[in-house]
N, C-alpha and C positions, 0 to 999 in steps of 0.2 A: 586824637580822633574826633573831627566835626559830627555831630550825631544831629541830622537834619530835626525841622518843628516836626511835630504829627501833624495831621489834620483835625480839623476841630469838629466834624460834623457829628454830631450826636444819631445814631440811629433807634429813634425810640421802640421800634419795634422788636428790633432782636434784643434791646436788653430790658423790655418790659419788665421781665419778672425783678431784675437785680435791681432797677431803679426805684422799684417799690423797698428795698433793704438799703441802699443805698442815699438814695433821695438826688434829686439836680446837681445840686451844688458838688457833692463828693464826684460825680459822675465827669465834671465839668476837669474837675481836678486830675483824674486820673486818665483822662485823655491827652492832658497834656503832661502826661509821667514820662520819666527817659529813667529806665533801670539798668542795672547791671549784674545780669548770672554768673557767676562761674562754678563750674563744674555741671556736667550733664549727663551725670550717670542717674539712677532710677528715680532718685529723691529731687536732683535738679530739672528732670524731664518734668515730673510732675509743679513743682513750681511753675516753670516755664508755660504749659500748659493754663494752667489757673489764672495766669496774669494773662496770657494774650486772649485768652476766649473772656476775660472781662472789660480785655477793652484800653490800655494801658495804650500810651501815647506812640513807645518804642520802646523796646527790648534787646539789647546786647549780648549776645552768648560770648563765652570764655570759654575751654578747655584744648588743656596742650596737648591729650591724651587721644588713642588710640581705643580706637571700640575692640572689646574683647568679648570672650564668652557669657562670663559672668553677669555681664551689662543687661544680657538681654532677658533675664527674669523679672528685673523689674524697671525698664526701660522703654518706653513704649513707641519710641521712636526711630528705633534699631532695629536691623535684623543682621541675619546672616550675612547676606549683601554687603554689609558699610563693616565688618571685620574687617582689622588694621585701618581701619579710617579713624579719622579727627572723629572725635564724636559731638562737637560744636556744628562742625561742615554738615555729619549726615544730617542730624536734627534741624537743621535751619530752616530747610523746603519745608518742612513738614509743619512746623511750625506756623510756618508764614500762613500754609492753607488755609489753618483754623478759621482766621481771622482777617479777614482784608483790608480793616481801619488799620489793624498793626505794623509797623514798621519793625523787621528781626533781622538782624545784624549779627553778623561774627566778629568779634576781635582776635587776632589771633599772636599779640604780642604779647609782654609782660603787664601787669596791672600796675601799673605807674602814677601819682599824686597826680600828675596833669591830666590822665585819664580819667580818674576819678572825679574831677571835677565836673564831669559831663552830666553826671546825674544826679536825681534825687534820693537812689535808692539802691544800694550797694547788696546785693547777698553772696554767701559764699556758701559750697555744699561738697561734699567730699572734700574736705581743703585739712590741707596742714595744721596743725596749730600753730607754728611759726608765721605761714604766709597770717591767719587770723587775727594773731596779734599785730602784723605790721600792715595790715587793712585797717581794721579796726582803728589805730593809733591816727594815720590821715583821714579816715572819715571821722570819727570826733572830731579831730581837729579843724576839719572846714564844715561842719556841722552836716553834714549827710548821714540821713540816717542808715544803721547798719545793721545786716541780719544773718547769722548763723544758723544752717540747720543741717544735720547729720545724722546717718542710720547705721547701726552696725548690731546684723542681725535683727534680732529682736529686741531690741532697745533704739532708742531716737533723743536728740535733744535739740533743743530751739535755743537762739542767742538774741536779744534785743537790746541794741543803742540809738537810742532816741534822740540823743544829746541831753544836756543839762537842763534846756528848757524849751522842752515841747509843749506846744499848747493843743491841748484836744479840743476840738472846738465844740462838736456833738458825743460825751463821753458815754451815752447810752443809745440802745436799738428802740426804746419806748418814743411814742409821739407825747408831745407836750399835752400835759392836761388839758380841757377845756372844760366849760361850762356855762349853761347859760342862766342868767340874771334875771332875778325876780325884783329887785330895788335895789338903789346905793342912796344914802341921803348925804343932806351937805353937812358938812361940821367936817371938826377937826378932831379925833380922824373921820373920815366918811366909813360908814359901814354898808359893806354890799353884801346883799342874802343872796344866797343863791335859790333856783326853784325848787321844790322837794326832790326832785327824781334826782336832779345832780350832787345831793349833798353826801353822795357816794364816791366822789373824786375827792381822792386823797392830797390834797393841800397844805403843805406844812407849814411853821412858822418860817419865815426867814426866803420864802420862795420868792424869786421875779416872776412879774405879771407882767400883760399889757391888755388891752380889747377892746372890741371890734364890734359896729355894728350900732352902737347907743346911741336912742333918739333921747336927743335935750341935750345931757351931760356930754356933748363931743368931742368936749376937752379932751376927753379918756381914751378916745379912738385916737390906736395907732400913737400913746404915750409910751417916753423912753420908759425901760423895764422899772416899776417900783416895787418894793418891798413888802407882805402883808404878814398880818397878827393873824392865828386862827384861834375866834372865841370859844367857848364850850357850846356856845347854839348852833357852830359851827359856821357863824358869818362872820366873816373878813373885813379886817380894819386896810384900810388901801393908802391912807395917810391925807393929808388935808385935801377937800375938797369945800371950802366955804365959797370959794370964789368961784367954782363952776356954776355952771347951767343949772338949772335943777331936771332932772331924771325924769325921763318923761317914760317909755320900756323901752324894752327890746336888748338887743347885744349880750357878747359872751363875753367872760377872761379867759385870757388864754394865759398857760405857764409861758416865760422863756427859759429855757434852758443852759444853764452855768455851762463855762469851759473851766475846764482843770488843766494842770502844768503838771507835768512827768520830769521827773529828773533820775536820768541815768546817768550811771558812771560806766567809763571805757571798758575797754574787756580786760586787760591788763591789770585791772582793781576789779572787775565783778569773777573774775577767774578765782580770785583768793577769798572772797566777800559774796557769796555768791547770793542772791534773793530769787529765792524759787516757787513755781505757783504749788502750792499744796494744799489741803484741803484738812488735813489735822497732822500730828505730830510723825505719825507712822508713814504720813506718805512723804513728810519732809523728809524722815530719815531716811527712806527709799531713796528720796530723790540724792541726797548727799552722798550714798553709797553708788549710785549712777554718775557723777557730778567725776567722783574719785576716778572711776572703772575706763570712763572717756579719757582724764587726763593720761592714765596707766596703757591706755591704749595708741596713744600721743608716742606718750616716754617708750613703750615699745616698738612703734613703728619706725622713732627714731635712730634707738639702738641697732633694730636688726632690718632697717630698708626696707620692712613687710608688714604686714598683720599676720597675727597667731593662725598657722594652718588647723583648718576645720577639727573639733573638739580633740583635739592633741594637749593631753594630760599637761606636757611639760612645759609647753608654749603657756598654758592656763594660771599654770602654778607661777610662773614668772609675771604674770601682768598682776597674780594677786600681790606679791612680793614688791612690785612697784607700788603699786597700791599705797600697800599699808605705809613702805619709806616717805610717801608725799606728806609736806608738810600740812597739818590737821589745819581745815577750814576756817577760820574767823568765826567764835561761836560755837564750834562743833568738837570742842577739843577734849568732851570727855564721855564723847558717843564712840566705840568701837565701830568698825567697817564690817559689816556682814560678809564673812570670805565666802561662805555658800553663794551667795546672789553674786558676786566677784567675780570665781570661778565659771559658775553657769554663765555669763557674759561674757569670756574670755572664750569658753570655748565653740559658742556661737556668733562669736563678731565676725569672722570672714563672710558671710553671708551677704546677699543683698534681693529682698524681698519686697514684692507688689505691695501688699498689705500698706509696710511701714511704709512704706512710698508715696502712696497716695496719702494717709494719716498727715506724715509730716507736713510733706510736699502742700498738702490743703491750711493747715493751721501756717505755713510760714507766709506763702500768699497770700493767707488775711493780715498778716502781720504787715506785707508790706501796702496792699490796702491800706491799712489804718494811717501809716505813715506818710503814704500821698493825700490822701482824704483829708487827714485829723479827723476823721470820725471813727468811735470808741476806742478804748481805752487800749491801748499796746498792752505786752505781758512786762512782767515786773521782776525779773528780766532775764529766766530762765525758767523754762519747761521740759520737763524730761517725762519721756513715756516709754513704757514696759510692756512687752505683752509675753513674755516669759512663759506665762500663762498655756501656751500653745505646745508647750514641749512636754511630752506624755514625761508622769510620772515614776513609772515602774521602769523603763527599757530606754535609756537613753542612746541617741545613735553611737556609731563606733568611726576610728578615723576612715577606715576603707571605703564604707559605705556611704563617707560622707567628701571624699576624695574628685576632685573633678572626672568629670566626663567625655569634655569638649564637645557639651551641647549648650543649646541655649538654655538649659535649667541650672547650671551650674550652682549660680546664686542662689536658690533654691535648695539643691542639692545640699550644700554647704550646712545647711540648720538643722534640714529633717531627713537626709538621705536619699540616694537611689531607691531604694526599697518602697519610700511612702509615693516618688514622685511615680511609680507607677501605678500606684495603688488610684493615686489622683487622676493619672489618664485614663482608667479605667470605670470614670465615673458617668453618667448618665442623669446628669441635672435639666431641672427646667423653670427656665427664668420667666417670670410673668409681668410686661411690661418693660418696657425699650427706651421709656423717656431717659431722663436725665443723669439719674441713679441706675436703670439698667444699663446706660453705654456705660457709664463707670465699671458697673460689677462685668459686664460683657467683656470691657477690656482684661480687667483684672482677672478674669477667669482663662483670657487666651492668653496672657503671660505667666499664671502659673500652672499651665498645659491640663486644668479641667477639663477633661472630655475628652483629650488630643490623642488617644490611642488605641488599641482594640476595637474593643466593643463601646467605648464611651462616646460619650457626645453632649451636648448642649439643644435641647427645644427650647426656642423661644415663643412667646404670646403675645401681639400687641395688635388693635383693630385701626390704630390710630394711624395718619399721615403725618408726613414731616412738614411744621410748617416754622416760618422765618425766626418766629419768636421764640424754637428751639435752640438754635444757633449758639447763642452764647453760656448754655451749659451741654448741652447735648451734643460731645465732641466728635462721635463716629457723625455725625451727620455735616453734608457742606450747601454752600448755597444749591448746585446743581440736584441735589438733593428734593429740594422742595417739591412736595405733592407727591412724593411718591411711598408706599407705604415703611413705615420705621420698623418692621421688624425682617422685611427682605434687606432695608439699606443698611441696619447694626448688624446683621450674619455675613453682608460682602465684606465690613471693616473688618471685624472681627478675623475673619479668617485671613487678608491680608496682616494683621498682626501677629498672626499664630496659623500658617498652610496646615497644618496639622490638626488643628483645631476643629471640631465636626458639629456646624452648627445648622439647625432644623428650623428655619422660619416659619411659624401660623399667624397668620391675618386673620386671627379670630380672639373674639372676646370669652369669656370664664363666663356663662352661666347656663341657666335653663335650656337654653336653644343647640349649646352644643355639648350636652352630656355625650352623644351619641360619639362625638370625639376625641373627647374630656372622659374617658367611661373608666372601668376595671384595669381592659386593656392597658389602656396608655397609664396610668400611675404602678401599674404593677410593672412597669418595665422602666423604671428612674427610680434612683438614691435618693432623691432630695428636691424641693421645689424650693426656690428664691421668688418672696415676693417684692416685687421694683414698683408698688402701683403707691399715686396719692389721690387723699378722695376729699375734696373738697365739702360735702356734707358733711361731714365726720369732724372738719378741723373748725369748719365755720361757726361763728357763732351770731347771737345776734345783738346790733350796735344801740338800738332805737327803742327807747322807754314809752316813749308816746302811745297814746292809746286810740291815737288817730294812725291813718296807715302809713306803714315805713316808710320816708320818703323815697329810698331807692326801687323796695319793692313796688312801691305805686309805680312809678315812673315806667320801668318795666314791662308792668303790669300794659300801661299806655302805649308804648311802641306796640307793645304784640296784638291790642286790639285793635289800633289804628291801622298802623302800615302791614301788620300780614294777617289775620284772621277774618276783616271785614273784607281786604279784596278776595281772599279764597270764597267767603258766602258770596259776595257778587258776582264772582266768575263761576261757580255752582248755581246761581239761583235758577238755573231749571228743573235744578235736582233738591234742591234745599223751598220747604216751605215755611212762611213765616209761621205759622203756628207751632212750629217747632222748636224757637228759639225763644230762650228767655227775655226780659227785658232789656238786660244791659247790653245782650247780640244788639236789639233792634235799637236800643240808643244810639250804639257806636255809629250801626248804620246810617244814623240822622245825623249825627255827629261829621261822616264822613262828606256829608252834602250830597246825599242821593236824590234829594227831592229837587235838587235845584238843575242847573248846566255844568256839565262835565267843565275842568278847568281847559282854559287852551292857551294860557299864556302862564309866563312864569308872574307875573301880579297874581292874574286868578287864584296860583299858590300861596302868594301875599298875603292877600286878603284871605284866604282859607287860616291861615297859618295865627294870624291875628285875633281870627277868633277865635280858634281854640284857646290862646291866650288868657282870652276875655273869658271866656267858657268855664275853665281850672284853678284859672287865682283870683278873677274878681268877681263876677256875677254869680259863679258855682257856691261862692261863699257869702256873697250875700245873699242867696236862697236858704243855703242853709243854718245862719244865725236869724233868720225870720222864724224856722222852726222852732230851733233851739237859741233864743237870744243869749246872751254876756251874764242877763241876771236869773236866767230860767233855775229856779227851784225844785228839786224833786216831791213825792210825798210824805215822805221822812224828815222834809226841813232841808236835805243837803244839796248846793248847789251844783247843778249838771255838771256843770264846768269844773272839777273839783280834779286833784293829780289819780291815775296819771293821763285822766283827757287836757287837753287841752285849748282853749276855746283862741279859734284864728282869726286871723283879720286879713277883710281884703287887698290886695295887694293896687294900685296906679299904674302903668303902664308909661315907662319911659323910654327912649329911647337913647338915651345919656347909661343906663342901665345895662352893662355888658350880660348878664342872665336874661336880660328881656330879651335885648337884640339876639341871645346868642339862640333863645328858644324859639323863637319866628325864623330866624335864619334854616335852622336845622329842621324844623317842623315843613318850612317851604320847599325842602329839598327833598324831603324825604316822601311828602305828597307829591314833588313832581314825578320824584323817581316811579312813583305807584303806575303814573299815569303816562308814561314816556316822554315826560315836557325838560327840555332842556332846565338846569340848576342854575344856580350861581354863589360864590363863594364870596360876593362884595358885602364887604357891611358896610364899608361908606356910602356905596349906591343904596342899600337896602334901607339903611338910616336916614336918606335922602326920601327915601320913596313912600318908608312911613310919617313922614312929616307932611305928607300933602294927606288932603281930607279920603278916608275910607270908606268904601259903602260898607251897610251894615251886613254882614254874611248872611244870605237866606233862609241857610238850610238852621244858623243857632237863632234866628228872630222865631220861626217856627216852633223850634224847638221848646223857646221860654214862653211862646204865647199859647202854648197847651199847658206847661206847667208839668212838663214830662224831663227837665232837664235832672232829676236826679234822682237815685235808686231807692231813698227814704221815703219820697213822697210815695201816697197811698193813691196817684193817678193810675189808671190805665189805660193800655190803648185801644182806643175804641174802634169799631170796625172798618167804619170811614177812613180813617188814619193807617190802618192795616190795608186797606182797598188803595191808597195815594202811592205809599211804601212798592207796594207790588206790581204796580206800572209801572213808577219809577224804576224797579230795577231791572224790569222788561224792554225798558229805554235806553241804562244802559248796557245791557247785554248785547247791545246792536253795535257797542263801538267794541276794540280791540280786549283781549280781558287785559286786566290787571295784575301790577307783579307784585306779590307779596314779597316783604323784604325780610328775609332771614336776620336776623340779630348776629353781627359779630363786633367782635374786641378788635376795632380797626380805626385811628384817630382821622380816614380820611373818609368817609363814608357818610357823615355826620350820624351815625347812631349811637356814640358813645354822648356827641355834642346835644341830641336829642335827652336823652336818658339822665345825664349833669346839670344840663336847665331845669327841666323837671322837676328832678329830685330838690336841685335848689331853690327853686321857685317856690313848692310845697314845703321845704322846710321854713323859709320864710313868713310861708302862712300860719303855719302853726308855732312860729317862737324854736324851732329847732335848730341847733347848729347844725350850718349846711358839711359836706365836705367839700372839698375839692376838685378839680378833673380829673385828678390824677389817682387819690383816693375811691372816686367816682366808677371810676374803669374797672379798678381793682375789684372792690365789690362786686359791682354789677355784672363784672367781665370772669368772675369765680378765677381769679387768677391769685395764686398760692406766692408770696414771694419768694425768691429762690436765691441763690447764689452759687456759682460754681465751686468755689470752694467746701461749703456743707454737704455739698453730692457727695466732692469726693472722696471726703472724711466719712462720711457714712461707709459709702461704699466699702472703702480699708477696711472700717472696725468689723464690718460683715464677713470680709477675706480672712481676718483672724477668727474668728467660730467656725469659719468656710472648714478651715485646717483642723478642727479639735473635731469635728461632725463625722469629716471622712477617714480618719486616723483612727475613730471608735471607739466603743465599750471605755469613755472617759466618765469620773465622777460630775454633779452637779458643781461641784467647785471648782471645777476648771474651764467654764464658761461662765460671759462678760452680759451681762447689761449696759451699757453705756451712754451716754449722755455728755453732749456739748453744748456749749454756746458759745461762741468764736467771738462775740462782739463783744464778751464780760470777759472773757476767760475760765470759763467755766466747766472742769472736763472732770465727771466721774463715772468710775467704773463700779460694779457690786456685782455678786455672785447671786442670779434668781433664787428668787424662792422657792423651795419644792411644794408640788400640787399639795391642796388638801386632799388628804386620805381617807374614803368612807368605809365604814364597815357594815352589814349586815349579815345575821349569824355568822356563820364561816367564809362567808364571799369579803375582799378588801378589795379598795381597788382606787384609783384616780382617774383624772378625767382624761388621763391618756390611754385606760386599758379598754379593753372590749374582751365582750365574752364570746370566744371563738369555736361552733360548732358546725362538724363537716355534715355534709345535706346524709352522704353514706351512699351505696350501691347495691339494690334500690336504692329512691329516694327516703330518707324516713317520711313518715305522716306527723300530723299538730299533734297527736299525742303522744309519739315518740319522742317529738322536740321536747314537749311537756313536761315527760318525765327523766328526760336528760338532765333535765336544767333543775329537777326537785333533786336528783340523786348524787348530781356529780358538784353541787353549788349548793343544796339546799335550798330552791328557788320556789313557790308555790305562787305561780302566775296569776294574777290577778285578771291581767290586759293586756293584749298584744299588738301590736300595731305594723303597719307597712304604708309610709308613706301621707301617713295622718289616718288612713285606714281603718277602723277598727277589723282585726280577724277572728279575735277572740276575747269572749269576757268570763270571768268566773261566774257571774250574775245572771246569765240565761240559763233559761229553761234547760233540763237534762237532753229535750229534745232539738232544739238547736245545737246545742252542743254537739251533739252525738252527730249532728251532721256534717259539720265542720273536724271534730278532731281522726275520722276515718282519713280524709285527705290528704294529698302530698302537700308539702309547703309551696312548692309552687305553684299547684294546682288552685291552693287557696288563695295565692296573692291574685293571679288572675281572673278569677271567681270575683272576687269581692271588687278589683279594681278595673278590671276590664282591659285592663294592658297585658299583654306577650312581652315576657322579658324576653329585653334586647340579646341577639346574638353575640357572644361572648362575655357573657354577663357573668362573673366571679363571683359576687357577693350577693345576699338580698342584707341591706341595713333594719333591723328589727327595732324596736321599742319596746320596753316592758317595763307593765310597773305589778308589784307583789305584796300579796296578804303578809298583815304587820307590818309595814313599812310606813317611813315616819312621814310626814308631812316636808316636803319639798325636798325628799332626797330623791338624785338622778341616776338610776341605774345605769350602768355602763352600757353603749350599744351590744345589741348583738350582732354579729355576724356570721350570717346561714351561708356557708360556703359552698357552693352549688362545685 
């Protein structure tokens, strides 16, 4: 089989998010990947899936098999339709859609050595154990790497052959240290200090360096990796430097980062020898009694042509009985096999379930990631997962009830029964948020028919549109998609995955503005809410020790006052007067060249652009070391200049300089754009153009010869200057307005190109390691890195609580916490904590009860509630509250009082708050706090249930 090149074009936009987890180079790599699936039942789809929406060069499907029932519970690319079909054939279109850099292929012969030669990247899912071994045995052999992954029921296991010597080239998700340098001196060894703020980068003995940036010593810039000592003062021996420059400042070290060599052994030795990921002894053993239960489940399929029909006692008892005859593990020969855990997997293996689908399906696609890339660490070289966990304790299903159907739940069926999967279509969820993780759990929720019947259904939430840079995790959505809203286009997929499926699109956001639709009503009529949302506040932190301004935030700061705040004041100034605006509004203004001639050529912009330049990194700064010079002392003795300020230096203007060029460039564009003046994207013309002599910009000569160019100086502007200002913008009010430029995360725009100069530029002034463009983006751009594969592992681990939530009345110990890290291998599960429990006299309670009292009919009055809550709880109210409200205090006069506790309760809310509860209003949410009670204990809410 010829398996044509891919194409090489990187699209950076749709895979924004993954290139920030990935980085270029891997990205480079797995574009030109040629893979090979076989098997594409739930666990293969989802593979399938994961690899072509990240972008993989071409993809090869396999399967000899026929779409059946069972398929389509956890199948995503099935339906009723492709019954008796190839399930390689139907899946293929579908596939292809994802993705349109991907090349998807069906093979539809035997897996043959010659075929195998085609790729880099062999997996196999549903497969025999026999075919596995005699895969496995030719991909070692001509060094391809290989990957097993299978689900049976509620159990899964992953297989990794890397070959004997794999080299990882980036074995970790961390960016290499940096830091920037306060001195290195010459001798042998040279010892480099770092500044104070970075002596917080953890630097070990024995690390490779290299770095960047150093005036004087530049021998060191861009040196092959050496070796450092780390002292107890915490500075760094780097190894001889007698013969260098001598150190004049500036420059960072950066770490480089070691490759490590993996060596795996074939399947055929890791089957008997197994090395499994575990996290201590009890889960190795788990995993060892898993390891058995797979092989028993091999030896069974072989003996009797099938799998153990659905929890049938005797089928069970036979795969334990294989079991136990398997010759004991390498290592493990004096550990007994759990038959309880044995058993429980025997008679839920016929099954085939969303959840495990997605879980696996996600961790086996990073696996082959890591193998096309070499970046992080492969698994080592078996992982097995459980989630057993999900099958109620007291009442296990029975065979009838777990007997096919000849529907598409079958697989389903198979675990948990007819019985629960109605229970599940009669659910009434609402998913909040449609990005990445909600088309995962949207899918997953229409293949195992949440919502699909009666009275159930699915609302979803999202205020958001689809846009390009969704693409490559965001699988319900396709290019034709774009700009239209994601929570109409995830309800059409959706339901084409599941006709049955009953989903409620809102284009509305969760807060203040739409309680009114968000109210009683609507939560009093759904089981359960899924939150799908991420919040970038929340995860963000912050990079920049400096006690001068962040260089990104400054930068920022600069687009939004430039290109869009000063044209809105000028295209207002009939409505806006100066007196109303602060100093740094009327800077910007001057800044902008108000006082001068509107630009009318793309130079005009040049020259604008140039001096803002001049403005930022050289003359802005040496105004301000005129203030505060290098050696200014405080009154204390302590030098201004002291961590963690930093005292900067002004920057020259080159044009040799890709930051200089790159900020003029982007700066002229982005002024022309203001102005409707055609751009241009040349820097060799632009380089050319700044090499001829400059006029001096009018509007910054002005600016410096009033001695107004900066917010520290104690100048003001004086009338005269306010009188010049407001002509000036009366001037030009008469030409066309101006377009303010919205800020987007777009590389063609130049606002990202704006916002990375900047940022680099001011980092250079002040001795800060700059970042990147790409880092640049990221920050600035609040863009989350992401991966397909983590969605859809999340998502799974969600779909197994999804099943213990609606099943009910389960203990705390039958629900998961969870936690991955796919680039370490890092997977653990633990059982939550229960709430802390308060007590006060005879009331207990956590912070999930509430104290529920009916309004009655009549309504009662405040002192009815009053002495409700002393008689039936013991409660002697102190304070009462609605809404921040006060309604009542123990502390007032008898005669206040006495006004308010005659009152209906809602009479009082109204009263005191001035709102009419809304029409259909179920609840009023109360606050109280009561005599004797201790210092920062939180009474349970109330609830006045009207």
């Amino acid at each position: 089989m010829n398996i044509p090149e891919p194409s090489m074009l990187l699209d950076e936009e749709i895979y924004s998010r993954q290139l920030y987890v990935l980085g270029p180079l891997a990205m480079e790599r797995i574009q030109k990947a040629k893979v090979l699936l076989s098997g594409l039942k739930g666990l293969g789809a989802e593979v399938a899936k994961n690899l072509v929406l990240m972008g993989i060069g071409s993809l090869t499907l396999h399967d000899p098999h026929p779409t059946c029932w069972s398929d389509l519970a956890a199948q995503v690319f099935l339906s009723e339709n492709d019954l008796e079909k190839n399930r390689a054939d139907a899946s293929q279109k579908h596939l292809a859609q994802l993705n349109e850099a991907v090349q998807v292929f069906v093979h539809t012969g035997d897996i043959t050595e010659d075929l195998l030669l085609n790729f880099q990247v062999v997996v196999l899912t549903a497969s025999k154990l026999e075919e596995q071994l005699k895969v496995g045995t030719l991909c070692h052999k001509h060094g391809i790497c290989f990957v097993v992954a299978d689900t049976r029921g509620l159990v899964g296991q992953l297989f990794c052959d890397f070959g004997e010597d794999f080299i990882v080239q980036d074995p970790t998700e961390s960016e290499p240290l940096t830091a920037a340098i306060q001195h290195i001196s010459q001798g042998s060894p040279g010892i480099l200090t770092l500044r104070r703020e970075d002596n917080r980068n953890s630097f070990c003995d024995g690390d490779l360096v290299t770095f960047s940036g150093i005036e004087g010593m530049v021998e060191l810039n861009g040196c092959s990796p050496r070796p450092i000592h780390v002292q107890e003062d915490g500075s760094l021996e780097i190894g001889d430097t007698t013969t260098f420059s001598r150190y004049l400042h500036g420059g960072i070290i950066i770490e480089v980062k070691r490759s490590k060599t993996v060596i795996h052994e074939p399947l055929n030795i890791a089957l008997h020898q197994p090395r499994m990921v575990a996290q201590n002894h009890q889960q190795a053993h788990r995993a060892h009694c898993l390891h058995q239960a797979f092989c028993a489940l091999h030896k069974f399929q072989q003996l009797h042509g099938r799998l153990p029909q659905p929890w049938d006692h005797a089928d069970a008892e036979i795969v334990v009985g294989l079991a136990e005859a398997l010759e004991p593990l390498k290592g493990r020969e004096e550990e007994p096999l759990d038959e309880a855990l044995l058993r429980t997997i025997a008679l839920s293996s016929a099954g085939d379930l969303s959840p495990m689908a997605a879980i696996l399906g996600a961790v086996a696609a990073q696996e082959v990631l890591k193998a096309i890339s070499r970046k992080f660490m492969p698994l080592d070289q078996w992982l097995y997962f459980d989630a057993l966990d999900c099958l109620p304790e007291d009442s296990l299903p029975n065979p009838e009830d777990c007997a096919p159907r000849g529907c598409r739940y079958d697989g389903q069926i198979a675990v948990f029964g007819a019985g629960f999967q109605k229970k599940l279509s009669l659910q009434h969820y609402f998913l909040v948020g449609t990005g990445a993780i909600g088309c995962e759990l949207l899918k997953d929720f229409a293949l195992v028919g949440l919502g699909a019947g009666g009275c159930g259904g699915v609302t979803i939430a999202d205020m958001d549109h689809v846009e390009r840079s969704n693409l490559s995790r965001q699988f319900l959505f396709r290019t034709h998609d774009v700009g239209r809203p994601k929570a109409e286009v995830a309800a059409e997929a959706a339901q084409k995955l599941n006709p049955d499926l009953r989903v409620t699109p809102l284009i509305r956001s969760l807060d203040p503005t739409t309680e009114h639709i968000f109210g009683d009503n609507f939560f009093s009529n759904i089981d359960g809410v899924v939150a799908a949302l991420d919040s970038f506040p929340a995860r963000e932190c912050l990079i920049w020790s400096s006690a001068s301004p962040l260089p990104r935030q400054w930068a920022r700061n600069e687009f939004e006052a430039l290109f869009q705040l000063s044209a809105k004041t000028i295209n207002q100034q009939a409505r806006t007067s100066l007196a109303d605006m602060d100093r740094q509004q009327i800077l910007t203004l001057l800044r902008l060249g108000v006082l001068g001639q509107r630009p009318q050529t793309w130079q005009d912009c040049v020259v604008w652009a140039l001096g803002q330049w001049q403005f930022c990194f050289h003359y802005g700064i040496i105004q301000l070391l005129k203030h505060f010079p290098p050696d200014k002392v405080l009154e204390d003795g302590t030098p201004f200049w002291s961590s963690p300020k930093q005292c900067p230096q002004p920057l020259e203007f080159d044009t040799n300089q890709d930051m200089h060029l790159l900020y003029v460039l982007a700066a002229a564009n982005l002024y022309a754009q203001m102005h409707g003046i055609p751009g241009s994207s040349d820097q060799t013309a632009l380089r050319e153009l700044l090499k001829l002599p400059q006029p001096d910009p009018q509007h910054l000569s002005l600016i410096f010869t009033n001695n107004l160019e900066l917010t520290w100086t104690s100048a003001e502007f004086g009338p005269e200057m306010l009188k010049k200002l407001q002509e000036a913008l009366e001037v030009w009010d008469k030409f066309p307005p101006l377009k303010p430029l919205m800020f987007e995360k777009n590389d063609s725009n130049f606002h990202m190109d704006f916002v990375t100069a900047a940022a680099s530029l001011r980092s250079q002034n002040y001795g800060i390691i700059p970042f990147n463009y790409s880092q640049s983006k990221r920050i600035v751009g609040q863009i989350i890195p992401a991966i397909a594969t983590t969605t859809a592992a999340v998502a799974g681990l969600v779909g197994l609580e999804l099943y213990k939530v609606v099943y009910g009345a389960r203990p705390l110990s039958a629900f998961r916490h969870s936690y991955l890290h796919l680039a370490e291998n890092n997977f653990m599960r633990w059982v939550p904590s229960a709430p802390a429990t308060q007590m006060f006299n005879c009331l207990k309670w956590t912070s999930w009860d509430r104290l529920k009292v009916p309004a009655g009919q009549p309504e009662r009055t405040l002192e009815s509630l009053l002495a409700h809550l002393q008689e039936q709880h013991g409660l002697r109210v102190r304070m009462l509250l609605y809404d921040q409200a006060l309604l009542y205090s123990a502390r007032w006069s008898s005669q206040k009082q006495a006004q308010r506790l005659s009152l209906r309760v809602t009479e009082l809310v109204q009263q005191v708050t001035g709102q009419v509860p809304e029409p259909g209003l179920q609840v009023l949410v109360l606050e109280l706090s009561c005599e004797g009670e201790e210092d920062e204990m939180a009474f349970p809410l109330l609830h006045y249930e009207l």
